[in-house]
C-alpha positions in Angstrom: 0.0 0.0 0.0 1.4 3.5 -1.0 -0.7 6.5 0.6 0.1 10.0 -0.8 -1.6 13.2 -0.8 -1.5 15.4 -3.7 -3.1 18.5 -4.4 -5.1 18.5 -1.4 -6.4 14.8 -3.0 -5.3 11.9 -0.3 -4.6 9.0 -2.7 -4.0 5.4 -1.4 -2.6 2.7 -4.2 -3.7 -0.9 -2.9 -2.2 -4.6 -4.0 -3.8 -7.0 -2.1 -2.6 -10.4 -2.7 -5.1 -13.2 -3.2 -6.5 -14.7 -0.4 -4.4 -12.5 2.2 -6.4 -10.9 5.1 -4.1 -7.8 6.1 -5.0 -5.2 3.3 -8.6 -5.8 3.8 -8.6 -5.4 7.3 -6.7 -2.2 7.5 -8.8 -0.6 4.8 -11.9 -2.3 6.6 -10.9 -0.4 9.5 -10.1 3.1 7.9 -12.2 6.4 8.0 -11.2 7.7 4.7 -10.5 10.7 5.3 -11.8 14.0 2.7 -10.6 14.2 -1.2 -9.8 10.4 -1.2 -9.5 8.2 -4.3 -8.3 4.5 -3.2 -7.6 2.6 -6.1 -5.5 -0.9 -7.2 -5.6 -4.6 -7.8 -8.3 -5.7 -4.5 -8.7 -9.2 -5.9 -11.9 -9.9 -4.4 -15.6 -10.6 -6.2 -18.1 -9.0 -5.8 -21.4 -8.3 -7.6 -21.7 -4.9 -6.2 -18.5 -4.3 -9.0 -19.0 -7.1 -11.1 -23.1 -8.4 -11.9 -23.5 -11.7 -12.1 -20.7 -13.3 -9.9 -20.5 -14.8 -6.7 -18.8 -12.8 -3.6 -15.7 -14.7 -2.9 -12.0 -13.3 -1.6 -13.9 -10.8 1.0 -15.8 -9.1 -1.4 -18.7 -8.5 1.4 -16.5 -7.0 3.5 -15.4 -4.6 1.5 -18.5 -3.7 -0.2 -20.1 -3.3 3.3 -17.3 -1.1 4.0 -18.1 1.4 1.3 -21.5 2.0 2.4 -20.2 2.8 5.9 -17.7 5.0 4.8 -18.9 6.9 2.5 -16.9 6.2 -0.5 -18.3 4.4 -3.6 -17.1 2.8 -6.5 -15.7 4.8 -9.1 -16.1 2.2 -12.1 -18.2 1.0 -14.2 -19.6 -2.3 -13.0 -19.0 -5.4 -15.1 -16.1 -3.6 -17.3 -13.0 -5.8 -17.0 -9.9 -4.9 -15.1 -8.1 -8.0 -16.1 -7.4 -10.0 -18.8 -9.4 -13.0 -17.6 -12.5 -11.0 -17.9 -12.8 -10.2 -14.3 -13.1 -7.1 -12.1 -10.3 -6.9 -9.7 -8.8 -3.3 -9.9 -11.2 -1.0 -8.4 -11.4 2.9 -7.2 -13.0 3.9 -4.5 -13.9 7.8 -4.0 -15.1 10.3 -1.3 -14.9 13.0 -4.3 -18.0 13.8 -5.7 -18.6 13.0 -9.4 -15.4 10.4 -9.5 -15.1 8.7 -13.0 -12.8 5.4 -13.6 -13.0 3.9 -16.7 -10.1 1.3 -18.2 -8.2 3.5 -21.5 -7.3 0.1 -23.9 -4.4 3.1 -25.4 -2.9 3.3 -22.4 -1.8 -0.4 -22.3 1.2 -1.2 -19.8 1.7 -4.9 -21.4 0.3 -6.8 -17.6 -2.4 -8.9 -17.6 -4.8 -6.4 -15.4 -5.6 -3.1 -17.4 -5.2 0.9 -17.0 -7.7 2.6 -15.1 -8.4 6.3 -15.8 -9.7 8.4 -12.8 -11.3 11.4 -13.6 -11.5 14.2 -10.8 -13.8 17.1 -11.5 -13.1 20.9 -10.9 -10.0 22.5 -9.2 -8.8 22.7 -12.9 -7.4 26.2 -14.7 -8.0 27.4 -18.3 -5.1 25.9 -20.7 -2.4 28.5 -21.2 -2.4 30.0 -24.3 0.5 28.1 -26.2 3.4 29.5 -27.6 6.3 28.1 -29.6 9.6 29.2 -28.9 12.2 28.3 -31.8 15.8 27.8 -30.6 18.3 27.8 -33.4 20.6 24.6 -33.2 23.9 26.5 -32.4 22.1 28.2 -29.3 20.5 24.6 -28.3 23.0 23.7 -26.0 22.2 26.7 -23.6 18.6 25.6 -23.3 19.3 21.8 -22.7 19.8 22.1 -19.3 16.4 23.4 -18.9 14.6 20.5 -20.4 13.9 17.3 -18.0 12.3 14.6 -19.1 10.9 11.8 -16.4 9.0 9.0 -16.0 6.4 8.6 -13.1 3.6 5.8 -12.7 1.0 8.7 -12.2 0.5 12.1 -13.6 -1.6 15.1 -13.2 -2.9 16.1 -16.4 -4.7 19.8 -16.7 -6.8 19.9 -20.2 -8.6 22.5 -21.5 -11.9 20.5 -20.0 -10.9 22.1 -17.0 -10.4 18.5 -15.1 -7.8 17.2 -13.5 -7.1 13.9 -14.7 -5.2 11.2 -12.8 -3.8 7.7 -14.6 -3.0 5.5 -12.2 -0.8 2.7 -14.3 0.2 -0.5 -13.7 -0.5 0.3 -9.7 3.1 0.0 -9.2 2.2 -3.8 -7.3 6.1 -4.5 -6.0 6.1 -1.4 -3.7 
């Protein structure tokens, strides 16, 4: 489990292994607190987030849960999250108006797919763009300006005027 708060959003990325107790317990146990988005790879079953199947792996528990904390599910119910045709990656939200949909471009290669989470508001107008043109004998004084990195989530600010949260692969060896 990885908790972080960003932007005033408290995030919490979850791999619970199958059949293990602990990560359902402590969440169980939690009072989420405000602006929380709880999302990863739950492996539980439950129809509540998938119609049709049987509860199994604690999915009671943790659908139970929701309805005393005050967060709901995020997703759409019945979409897969897995290759197997399953639901098992899930977000939970105390944010009003929450969207989580799987984005097939957004691909990572594993056998669970990506999950978008879309948070409403707080967002700014786009900036108007500009393009600067550097001439190649006066690139090297800028190079040391540009970064380029790699994170396993990113804040995104389009003109919709929503921020935008892709939470990948849910980084499951933390």
């Amino acid at each position: 489990m990885l908790w972080l708060d960003v932007n005033g959003y408290a995030l919490l990325n979850v791999y619970r292994e199958p059949r293990s107790d602990e990560v359902i317990d402590y969440v169980t146990n939690l009072t989420p607190p405000s602006n929380c988005l709880m999302g990863g790879d739950w492996n539980v079953w439950h129809p509540e987030f998938e119609p049709g199947v049987q509860g199994r792996n604690r999915g009671a528990d943790l659908a139970q849960w929701l309805l005393a904390s005050g967060m709901t599910f995020t997703g759409v119910p019945g979409q897969p999250t897995h290759r197997a045709g399953h639901v098992l990656d899930l977000v939970f939200s105390n944010v009003p108006f929450v969207e989580t949909t799987v984005v097939d471009s957004m691909a990572t290669g594993s056998d669970h797919f990506t999950l978008l989470s879309s948070i409403p508001g707080r967002g700014q107008e786009a900036p108007d763009q500009f393009r600067y043109k550097v001439r190649e004998d006066k690139a090297g004084n800028h190079s040391t300006h540009v970064h380029i990195r790699r994170y396993g989530m990113y804040i995104l600010n389009p003109p919709s005027r929503r921020y935008e949260m892709v939470l990948y692969g849910f980084m499951y060896n933390i």
